[in-house]
N, C-alpha and C positions, 0 to 999 in steps of 0.2 A: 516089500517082500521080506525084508528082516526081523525078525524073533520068531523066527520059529525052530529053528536044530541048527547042526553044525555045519551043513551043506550054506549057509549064509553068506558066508565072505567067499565062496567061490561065487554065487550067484550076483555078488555086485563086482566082483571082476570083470564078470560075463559084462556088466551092464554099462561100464566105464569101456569095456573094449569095445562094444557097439556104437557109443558115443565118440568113440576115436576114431572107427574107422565112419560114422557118419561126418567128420570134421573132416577126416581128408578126404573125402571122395568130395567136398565141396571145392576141391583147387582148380581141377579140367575147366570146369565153365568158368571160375572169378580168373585163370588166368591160364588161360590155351596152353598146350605145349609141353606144361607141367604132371605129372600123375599124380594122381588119386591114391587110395588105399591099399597096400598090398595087399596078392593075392594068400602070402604069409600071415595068420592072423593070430593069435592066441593068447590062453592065460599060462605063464608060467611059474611055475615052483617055487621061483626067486628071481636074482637078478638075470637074466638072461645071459647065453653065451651069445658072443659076435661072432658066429662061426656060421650064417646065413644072414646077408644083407640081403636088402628089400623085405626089412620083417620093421611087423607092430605087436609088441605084445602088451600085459600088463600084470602087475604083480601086487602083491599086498604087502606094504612093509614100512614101518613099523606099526604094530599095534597098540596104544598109551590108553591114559586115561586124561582127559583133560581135568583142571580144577576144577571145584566144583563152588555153589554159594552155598552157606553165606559165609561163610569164612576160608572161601578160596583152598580148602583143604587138601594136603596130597596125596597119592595113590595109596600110601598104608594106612590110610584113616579111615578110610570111605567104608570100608566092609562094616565098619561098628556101626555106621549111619544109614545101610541097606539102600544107597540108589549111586549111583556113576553115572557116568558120559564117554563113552568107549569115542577115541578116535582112533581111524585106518588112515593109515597113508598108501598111500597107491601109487605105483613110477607106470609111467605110458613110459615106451621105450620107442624109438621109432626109428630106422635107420637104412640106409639106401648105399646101392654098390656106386663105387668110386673107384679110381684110379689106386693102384696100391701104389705104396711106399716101401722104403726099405731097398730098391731095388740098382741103387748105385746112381740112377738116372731122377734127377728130378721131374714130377707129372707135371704134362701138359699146364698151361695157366689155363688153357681155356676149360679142359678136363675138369678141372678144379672149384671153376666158375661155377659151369652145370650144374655139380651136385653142389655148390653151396647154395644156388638158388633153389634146387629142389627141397633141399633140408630145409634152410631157412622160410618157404613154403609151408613146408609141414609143422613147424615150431608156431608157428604164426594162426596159421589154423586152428593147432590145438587150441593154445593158448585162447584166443579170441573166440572158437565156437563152444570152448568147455565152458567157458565165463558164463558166455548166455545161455546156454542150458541149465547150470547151476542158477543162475537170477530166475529164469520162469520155473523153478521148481521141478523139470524135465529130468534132472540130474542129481540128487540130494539137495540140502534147503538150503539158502543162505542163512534163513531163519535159526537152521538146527545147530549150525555153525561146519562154513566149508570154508579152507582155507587155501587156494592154490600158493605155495611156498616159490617154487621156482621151475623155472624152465632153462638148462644146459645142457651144450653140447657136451658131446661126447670127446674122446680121445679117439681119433682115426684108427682103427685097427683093423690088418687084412684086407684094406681097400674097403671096410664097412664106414660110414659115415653117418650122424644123425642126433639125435638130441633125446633126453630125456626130463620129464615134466613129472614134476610129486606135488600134489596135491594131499592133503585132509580133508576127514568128512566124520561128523558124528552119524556112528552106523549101531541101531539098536542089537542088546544083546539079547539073551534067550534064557528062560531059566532049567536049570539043569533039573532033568529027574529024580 
């Protein structure tokens, strides 16, 4: 769906958060007990605030240019040579309510448990259903070059808990009128 206007990179946001809330909604059945994808879903502006656990959203950030051949050249060369490789990075953010902190009393261990097994749930899914979507081609190409970088937890804040996953993707650009 890319090259065509500047509505683009919202449209593969759209298509990375579809792909995220199809990873988690695979957890209920691989492992009873656990939820699925919140009902909080969206693409956001940037990094997201923690001021609503039980959210998944996704973002686009940063925008680079990968090097290119045959001489591995970098990003202020390329214009004199007329072609690039535009990569996106994109954070899935994913984070679920827990037990707050702060509050003089340390939380529950068992409290504690819960949401780390649900988070660590959700990290795990991602992690493993983005792969294989990316490998059969469902998801951007491995061909084209996708690269998931990492997947971290977060810093507990507000009693929000949960992990965030960046990935790259060469995503076609569009030519300006």
């Amino acid at each position: 769906m890319a090259g065509f206007g500047p509505s683009d990179l919202h449209d593969q946001c759209v298509l990375v958060l579809n792909a995220a809330v199809d990873a988690l909604d695979t957890i209920p059945s691989l492992a009873p007990g656990l939820l699925g994808a919140p009902e909080r879903a969206f693409v956001s502006a940037g990094t997201p605030a923690l001021d609503c656990c039980n959210q998944l959203t996704v973002n686009a950030a940063p925008i680079s240019e990968f090097a290119t051949s045959p001489l591995e050249l970098g990003a202020g060369t390329r214009h004199k040579q007329q072609f690039r490789q535009i990569s996106v990075g994109f954070q899935i953010t994913i984070t679920r309510c827990g037990p707050p902190g702060g509050t003089g009393v340390p939380p529950p261990v068992a409290e504690l448990e819960e949401v780390a097994e649900q988070t660590n749930a959700d990290a795990w899914a991602l992690w493993n259903y983005l792969w294989n979507a990316e490998r059969s081609g469902a998801l951007f190409s491995i061909c084209n070059g996708v690269f998931n970088d990492r997947l971290a937890p977060i810093t507990p804040s507000g009693g929000c808990y949960g992990y965030v996953m960046s990935f790259r993707a060469t995503v076609e650009g569009y030519e300006a009128p």
